[in-house]
DRENVO-528289 format. One line per field, with one value per residue (C-alpha): residue number from 1; x, y, z. Coordinates in Angstrom, 1 decimal. Example, Ala and Ser with C-alpha at 12.3 -4.5 7.8 and 13.67 -1.06 7.14 Angstrom:
# residues 2
num (1 / 2)
u (12.3 / 13.7)
v (-4.5 / -1.1)
w (7.8 / 7.1)
END
This chain:
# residues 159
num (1 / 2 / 3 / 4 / 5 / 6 / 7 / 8 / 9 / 10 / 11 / 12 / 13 / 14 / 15 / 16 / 17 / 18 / 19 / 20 / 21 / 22 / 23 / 24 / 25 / 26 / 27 / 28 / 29 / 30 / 31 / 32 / 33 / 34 / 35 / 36 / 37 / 38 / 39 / 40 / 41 / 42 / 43 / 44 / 45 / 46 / 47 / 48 / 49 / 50 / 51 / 52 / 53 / 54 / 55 / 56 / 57 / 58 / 59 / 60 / 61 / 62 / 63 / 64 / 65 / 66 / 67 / 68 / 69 / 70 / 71 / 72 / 73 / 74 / 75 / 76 / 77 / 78 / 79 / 80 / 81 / 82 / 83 / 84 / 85 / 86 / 87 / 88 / 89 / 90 / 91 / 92 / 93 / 94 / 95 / 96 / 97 / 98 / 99 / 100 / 101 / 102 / 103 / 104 / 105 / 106 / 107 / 108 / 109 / 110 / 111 / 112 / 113 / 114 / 115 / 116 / 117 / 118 / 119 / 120 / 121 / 122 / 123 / 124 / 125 / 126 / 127 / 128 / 129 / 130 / 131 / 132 / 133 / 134 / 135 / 136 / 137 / 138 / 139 / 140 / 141 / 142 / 143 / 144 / 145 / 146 / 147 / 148 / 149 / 150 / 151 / 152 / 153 / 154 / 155 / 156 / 157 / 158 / 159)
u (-110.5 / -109.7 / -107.1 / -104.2 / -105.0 / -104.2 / -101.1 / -99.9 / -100.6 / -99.1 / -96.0 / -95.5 / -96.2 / -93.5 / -91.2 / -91.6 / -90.9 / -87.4 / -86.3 / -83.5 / -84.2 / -81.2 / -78.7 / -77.6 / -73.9 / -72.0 / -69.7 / -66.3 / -64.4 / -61.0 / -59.1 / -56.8 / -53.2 / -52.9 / -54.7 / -54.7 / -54.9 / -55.9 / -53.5 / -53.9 / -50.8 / -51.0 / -50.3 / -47.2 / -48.7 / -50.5 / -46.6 / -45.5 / -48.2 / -47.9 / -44.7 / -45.0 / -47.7 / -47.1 / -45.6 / -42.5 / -41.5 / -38.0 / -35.9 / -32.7 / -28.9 / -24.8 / -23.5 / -19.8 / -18.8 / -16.4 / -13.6 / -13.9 / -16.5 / -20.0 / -23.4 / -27.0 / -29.6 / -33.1 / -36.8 / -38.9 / -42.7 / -44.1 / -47.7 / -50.2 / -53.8 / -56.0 / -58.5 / -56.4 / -55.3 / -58.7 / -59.8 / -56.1 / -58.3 / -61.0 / -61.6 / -63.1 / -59.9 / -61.9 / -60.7 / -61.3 / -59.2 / -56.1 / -56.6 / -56.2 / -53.2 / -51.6 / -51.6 / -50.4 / -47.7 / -46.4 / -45.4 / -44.4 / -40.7 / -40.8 / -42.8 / -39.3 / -37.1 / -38.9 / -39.0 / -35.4 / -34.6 / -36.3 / -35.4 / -31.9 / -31.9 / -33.7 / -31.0 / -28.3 / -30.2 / -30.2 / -26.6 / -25.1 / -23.3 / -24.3 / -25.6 / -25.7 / -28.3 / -26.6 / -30.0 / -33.3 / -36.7 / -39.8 / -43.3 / -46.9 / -50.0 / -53.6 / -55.2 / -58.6 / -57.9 / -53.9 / -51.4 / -48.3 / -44.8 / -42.6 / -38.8 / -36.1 / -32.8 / -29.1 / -26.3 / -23.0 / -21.9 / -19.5 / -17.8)
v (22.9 / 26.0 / 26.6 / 27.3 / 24.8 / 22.4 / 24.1 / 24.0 / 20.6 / 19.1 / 21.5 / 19.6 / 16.3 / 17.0 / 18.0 / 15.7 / 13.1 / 14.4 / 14.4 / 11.9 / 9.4 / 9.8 / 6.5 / 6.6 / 7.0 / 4.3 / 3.2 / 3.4 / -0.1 / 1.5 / 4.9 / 6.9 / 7.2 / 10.9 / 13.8 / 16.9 / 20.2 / 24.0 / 26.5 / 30.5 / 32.3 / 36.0 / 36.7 / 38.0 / 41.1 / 41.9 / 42.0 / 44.3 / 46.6 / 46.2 / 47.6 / 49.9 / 52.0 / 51.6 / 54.5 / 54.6 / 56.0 / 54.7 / 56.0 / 55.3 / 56.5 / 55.3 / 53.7 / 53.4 / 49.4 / 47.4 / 46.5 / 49.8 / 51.0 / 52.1 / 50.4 / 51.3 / 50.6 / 51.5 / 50.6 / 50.8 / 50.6 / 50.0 / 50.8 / 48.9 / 50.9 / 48.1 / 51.0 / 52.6 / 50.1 / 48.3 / 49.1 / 47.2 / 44.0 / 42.0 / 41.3 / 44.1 / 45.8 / 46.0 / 45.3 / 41.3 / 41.4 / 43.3 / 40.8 / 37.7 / 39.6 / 40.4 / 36.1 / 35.8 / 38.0 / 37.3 / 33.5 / 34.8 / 34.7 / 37.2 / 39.7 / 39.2 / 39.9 / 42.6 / 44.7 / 44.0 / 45.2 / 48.6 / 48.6 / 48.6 / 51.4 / 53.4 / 52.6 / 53.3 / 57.1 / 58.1 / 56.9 / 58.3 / 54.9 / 51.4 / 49.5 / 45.8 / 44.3 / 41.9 / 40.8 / 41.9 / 40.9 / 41.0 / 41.8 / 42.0 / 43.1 / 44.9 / 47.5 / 48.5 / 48.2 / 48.8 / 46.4 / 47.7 / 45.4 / 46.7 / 45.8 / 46.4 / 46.2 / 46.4 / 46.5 / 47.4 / 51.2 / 50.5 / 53.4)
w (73.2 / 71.2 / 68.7 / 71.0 / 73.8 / 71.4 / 70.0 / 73.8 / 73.7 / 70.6 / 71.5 / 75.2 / 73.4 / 71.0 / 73.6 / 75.5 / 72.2 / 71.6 / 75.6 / 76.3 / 79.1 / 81.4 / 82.2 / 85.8 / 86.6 / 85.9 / 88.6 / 88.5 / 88.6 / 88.2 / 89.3 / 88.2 / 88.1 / 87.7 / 88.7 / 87.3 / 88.8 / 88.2 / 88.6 / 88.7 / 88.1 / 86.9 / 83.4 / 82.2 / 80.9 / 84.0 / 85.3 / 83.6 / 83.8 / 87.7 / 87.2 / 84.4 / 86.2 / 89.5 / 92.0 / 93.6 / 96.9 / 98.3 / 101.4 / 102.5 / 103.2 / 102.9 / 106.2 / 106.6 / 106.4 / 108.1 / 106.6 / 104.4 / 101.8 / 102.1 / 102.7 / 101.5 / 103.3 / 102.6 / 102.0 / 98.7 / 99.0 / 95.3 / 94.8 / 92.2 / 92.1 / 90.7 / 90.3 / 88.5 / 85.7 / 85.5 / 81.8 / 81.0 / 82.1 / 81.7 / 85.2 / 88.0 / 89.8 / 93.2 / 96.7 / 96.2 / 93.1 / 94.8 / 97.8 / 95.4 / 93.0 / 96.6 / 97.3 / 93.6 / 93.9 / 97.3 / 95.6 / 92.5 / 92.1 / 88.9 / 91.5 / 93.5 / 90.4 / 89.5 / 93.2 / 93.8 / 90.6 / 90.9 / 94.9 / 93.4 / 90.9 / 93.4 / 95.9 / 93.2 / 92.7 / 96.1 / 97.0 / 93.5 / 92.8 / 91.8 / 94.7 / 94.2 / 97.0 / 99.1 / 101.6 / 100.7 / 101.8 / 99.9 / 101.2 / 100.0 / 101.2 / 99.9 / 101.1 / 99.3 / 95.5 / 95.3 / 96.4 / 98.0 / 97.6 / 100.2 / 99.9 / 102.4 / 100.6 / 101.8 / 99.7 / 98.9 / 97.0 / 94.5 / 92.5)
END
């Protein structure tokens, strides 16, 4: 046997030395009382960058109101390009990523705070007054890499 056959050897043999004999599994005898469970929210900075670079598009108009006044009603469609804003994360922005951030966001109540609140100052622009929602209903959805939160808002003008 030459020099390096036995090197080989002596090396497996050494190995083989310091491996650990595995113990089989105990079994459990008792359970128990809580379990624990993994959650995925997103963060709060990824929030506000949503918002903070997403576009804007909002339509609407003034309706008269019974007994007197005016009513706004109008839709504003938010758009988040994951594309767009993926060197702000560590994660790829691709069409998975907007598909799981759309499921995110659709039960996130801040996501809901957030559109009505920019649904409202859009509404407020376009009717020249402050218009204070009084229903409103939230939607999300993905399409490719950008998630689009779409809010249908009615409210009341007041001067």
């Amino acid at each position: 046997m030459d020099k390096i056959g036995r090197m080989k050897t002596s090396l497996r043999r050494e190995t083989e030395a310091r491996a650990i004999p595995r113990k089989p599994m105990a079994k459990a005898t008792r359970v128990t009382l809580f379990e624990r469970e993994v959650r995925e929210r997103l963060s709060d900075p990824a929030v506000e960058l949503f918002f903070r670079g997403a576009r804007v598009l909002s339509e609407g108009q003034l309706a008269p109101a019974i007994p007197a006044g005016k009513k706004y009603y109008g839709t504003t469609m938010i758009t988040v390009d994951l594309a767009a804003l993926g060197d702000a994360f560590r994660e790829r922005c691709d069409a998975q990523a907007a598909r799981k951030v759309a499921q995110l966001m659709a039960g996130d109540a801040r996501i809901g705070k957030h559109a009505r609140r920019i649904a409202e100052e859009e509404a407020s622009r376009r009717a020249g007054g402050a218009v204070k929602a009084s229903a409103s209903d939230v939607r999300v959805r993905a399409q490719g890499s950008s998630v689009f939160v779409d809010v249908d808002l009615e409210g009341a003008l007041s001067r």
